[in-house]
C-alpha positions, 0 to 999 in steps of 0.5 A: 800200813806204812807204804802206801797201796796201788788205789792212791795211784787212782785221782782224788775224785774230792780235790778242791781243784776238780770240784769237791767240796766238804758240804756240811758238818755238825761241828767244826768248833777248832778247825774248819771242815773245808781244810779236809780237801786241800791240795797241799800236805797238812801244815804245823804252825808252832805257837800259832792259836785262834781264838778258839784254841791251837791252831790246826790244819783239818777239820776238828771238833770240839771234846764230846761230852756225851755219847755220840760221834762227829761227821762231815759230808763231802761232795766228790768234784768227780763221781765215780767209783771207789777204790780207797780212802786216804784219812790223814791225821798229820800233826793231830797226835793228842786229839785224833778220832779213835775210829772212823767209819766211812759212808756213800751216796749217790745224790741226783738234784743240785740241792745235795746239801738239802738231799743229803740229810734223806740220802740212803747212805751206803757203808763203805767203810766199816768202824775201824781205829785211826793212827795219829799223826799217820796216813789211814788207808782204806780199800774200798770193794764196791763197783757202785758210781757215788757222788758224795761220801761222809766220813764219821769219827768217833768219839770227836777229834780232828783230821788233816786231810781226806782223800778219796781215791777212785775211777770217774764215771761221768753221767754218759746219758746226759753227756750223750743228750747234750751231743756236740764234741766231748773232751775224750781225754778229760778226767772229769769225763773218765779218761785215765792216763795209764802210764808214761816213760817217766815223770820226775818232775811232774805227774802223769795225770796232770795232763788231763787234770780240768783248767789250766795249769797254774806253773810248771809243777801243774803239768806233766814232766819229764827228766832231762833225757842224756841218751836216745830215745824220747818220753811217751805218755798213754791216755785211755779215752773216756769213751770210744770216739772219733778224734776232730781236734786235739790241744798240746798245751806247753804254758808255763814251760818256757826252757823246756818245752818239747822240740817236737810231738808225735800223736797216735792212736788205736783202738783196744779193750777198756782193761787192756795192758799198756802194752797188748795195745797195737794197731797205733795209727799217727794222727798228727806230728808237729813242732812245739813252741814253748808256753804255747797252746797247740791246736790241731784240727785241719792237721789230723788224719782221720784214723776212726774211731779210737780208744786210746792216744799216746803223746811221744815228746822228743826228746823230752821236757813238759807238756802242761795240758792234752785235751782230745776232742771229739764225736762219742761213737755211736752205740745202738740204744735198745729203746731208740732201735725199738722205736725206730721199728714201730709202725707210724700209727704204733709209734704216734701212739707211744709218743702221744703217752709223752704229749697229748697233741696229735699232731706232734705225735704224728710229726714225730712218728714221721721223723723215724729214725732218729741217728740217736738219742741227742737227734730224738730230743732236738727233734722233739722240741723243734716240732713243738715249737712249731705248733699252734694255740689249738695243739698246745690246748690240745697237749695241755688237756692231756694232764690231770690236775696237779693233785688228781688222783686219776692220773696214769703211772707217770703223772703219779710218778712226776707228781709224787711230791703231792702224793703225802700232802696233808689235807688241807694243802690238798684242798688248796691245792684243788681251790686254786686249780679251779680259780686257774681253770675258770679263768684261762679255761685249761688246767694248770701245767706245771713240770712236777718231776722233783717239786713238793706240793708247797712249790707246786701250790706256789708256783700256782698262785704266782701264776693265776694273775698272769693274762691267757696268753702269758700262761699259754706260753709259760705252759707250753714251756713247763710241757717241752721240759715235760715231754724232754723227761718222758721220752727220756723215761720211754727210753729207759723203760723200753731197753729193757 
């Protein structure tokens, strides 16, 4: 395929400059794996060699000898969906794959290098020949969010570059959790700039790229405007929300910043055109100084919540950065809803199934309603912390022990990493327990979720000299990681 097709025209969710990053390989023997995700074109060095042999611009491998195939796994600086994969094979013209195929995964720890080698890859690309020295393009039809991808090449061979194309969609539970302002027009949250007037110097989608822009190529730019009129560009949110401070940021254009911008808003479907969107309300217009961070908040109209925003510069010029924060809208979750209309005594019984102390349980049922999910979680801890020893001792002895085969579904679930422990582990396991409980009389508590029965035995024994009250407090700590995890799941399980 010569020209290159409409998903290129979707960010490289694995660009170095958003956070991607080329995690593991089994051989990159002539040219490192990292090279797949840099920024500029692949590059030809006449005569240049290494040590190793040519020097080249990819990732290659070494000649197979035997009857296999080469990967390399990438983690995406911005999850999301999908759209097409871009496999350059510039300058490597006697020494590129004759085929590839291309797999995803959605990884959830922080450990992915480690996650990766037992992740349930998906196909998204199907075996399928490679052009030397020419750009390979690949759609992708699946609505699935991936966070890492890995490109297998077969027999062995060197690429230039891979791009992965594709919409982000961010991790919204925990954006929601944390609360506080979110940058609605970020692209690492999900915002996409659907169009502009122009952009001959410099691409539209700069304007929301993460960090600072490095010059003026950097940013978003416009022709030198010889008529009427004025260059616009259009930003759908990440989400719903109502707008509390916007940045108009001009660094790096210094004779040819925007005399002046105009910001409006309006609220409309996802999937909507550019051009079916109406109802645009202004909601801040200014001078610009050149190489200047514009900031705007006592400024702003308050227009409601809002879907979209569109930057109007006049007449024309380059504008480096836009970043629109504010509060996401509320949406009602099903669970919360649910738990808000309990009666007290129902409620402080679903609570206590997330912590054994009575008294928390009956503080949080006498907290309904909560606004959302950030307010049932801030909430949640605050009340613990209020408690004494005795309620602490009370929580603690809710618990089966670390290994315990009694425990109810979710203390099987938090401590499955136990559930195929050999033996010998398992008595260990049961030995220590006892040697805890004989000398701070209670169980030993530990946030099991994610933890191997070798991390739980160790973190045991690292423990067992502490004084009472040292592991008092380290104990109430593991619990308030536990509740926070267990409410989260009581709300996942009952918006069904």
């Amino acid at each position: 395929m010569s020209q290159a097709p409409d998903f290129v025209d979707f960010p490289d969710l694995a660009a170095e400059r958003v956070g991607g990053a080329a995690i593991g390989t089994n051989d990159d023997f002539f040219a490192e794996k990292e090279n797949l995700l840099k920024a500029h074109e692949a590059e030809w060095k006449d005569h240049e060699y290494t040590h190793k042999g040519k020097w080249m611009d990819g990732w290659e491998s070494r000649r197979r000898r035997e009857v296999g195939s080469d990967w390399c796994t990438v983690r995406l600086g911005l999850p999301g969906v999908i759209k097409g994969f871009v496999v350059d094979t510039k300058w490597f013209r006697g020494n590129f794959p004759e085929s590839c195929s291309i797999e995803g995964a959605t990884l959830q720890g922080p450990l992915d290098i480690k996650e990766a080698e037992k992740a349930a890859w998906v196909e998204l690309v199907p075996r399928a020949k490679l052009q030397g020295d020419s750009k390979n393009y690949f759609a992708v039809e699946d609505a699935r969010r991936f966070t890492h991808v890995r490109l297998n090449i077969f027999p062995d061979g060197g690429v230039a570059r891979l791009r992965v194309h594709g919409e982000v969609v961010p991790d919204w539970s925990k954006l929601r959790a944390f609360g506080g302002l979110v940058d609605l027009a970020a692209l690492e949250n999900g915002a996409y700039v659907l169009a502009c007037s122009d952009m001959f110097f410099g691409s539209r989608h700069n304007l929301i790229k993460p960090d600072r822009s490095v010059n003026m190529g950097d940013g978003w730019e416009t022709k030198r405007r010889r008529g009427p009129g004025h260059d616009w560009s259009l930003v759908r949110l990440a989400s719903a929300g109502i707008v509390q401070r916007i940045e108009v940021d001009t660094t790096h254009f210094k004779g040819n910043a925007p005399g002046r911008c105009l910001i409006e808003a309006c609220t409309g479907p996802r999937d909507a055109k550019p051009d079916a969107l109406t109802g645009w309300r202004t909601v801040v217009e200014s001078p610009l100084q050149p190489h200047t961070r514009h900031f705007f908040d006592e400024q702003l109209r308050r227009v409601g919540p809002v879907t979209h925003v569109r930057l109007s510069v006049f007449p024309d010029g380059g504008v480096a950065r836009l970043r629109v924060w504010g509060e996401l809208s509320e949406q009602p979750h099903a669970g919360l809803t649910k738990l808000n209309s309990f009666s007290t005594d129902h409620a402080a019984s679903e609570f206590l199934k997330a912590c054994g102390s009575k008294k928390w349980a009956s503080a949080m049922a006498w907290a309904r309603p909560f606004e959302n999910v950030t307010a049932l979680l801030r909430v949640a801890e605050r009340e613990w912390w209020k408690l004494g020893e005795i309620d602490y001792l009370e929580a603690f002895g809710a618990h089966p022990r670390i290994g315990d085969k009694l425990g109810g579904k979710w203390s099987t679930q938090e401590q499955s990493g136990a559930a195929h422990a050999d033996l010998v582990l398992l008595e260990r396991l049961k030995a220590q327990n006892d040697a805890y409980f004989e000398k701070q009389g209670f169980i030993f508590i530990v946030c099991a979720t994610g933890k191997s029965a070798e991390e739980m035995l160790a973190l045991l024994e690292a423990r067992l000299p502490n004084d009472k009250a040292t592991e008092i407090r380290t104990a109430a700590e593991e619990q308030a990681k536990i509740t926070q995890l267990r409410l989260a799941r009581w709300l996942e399980e009952n918006a069904k």
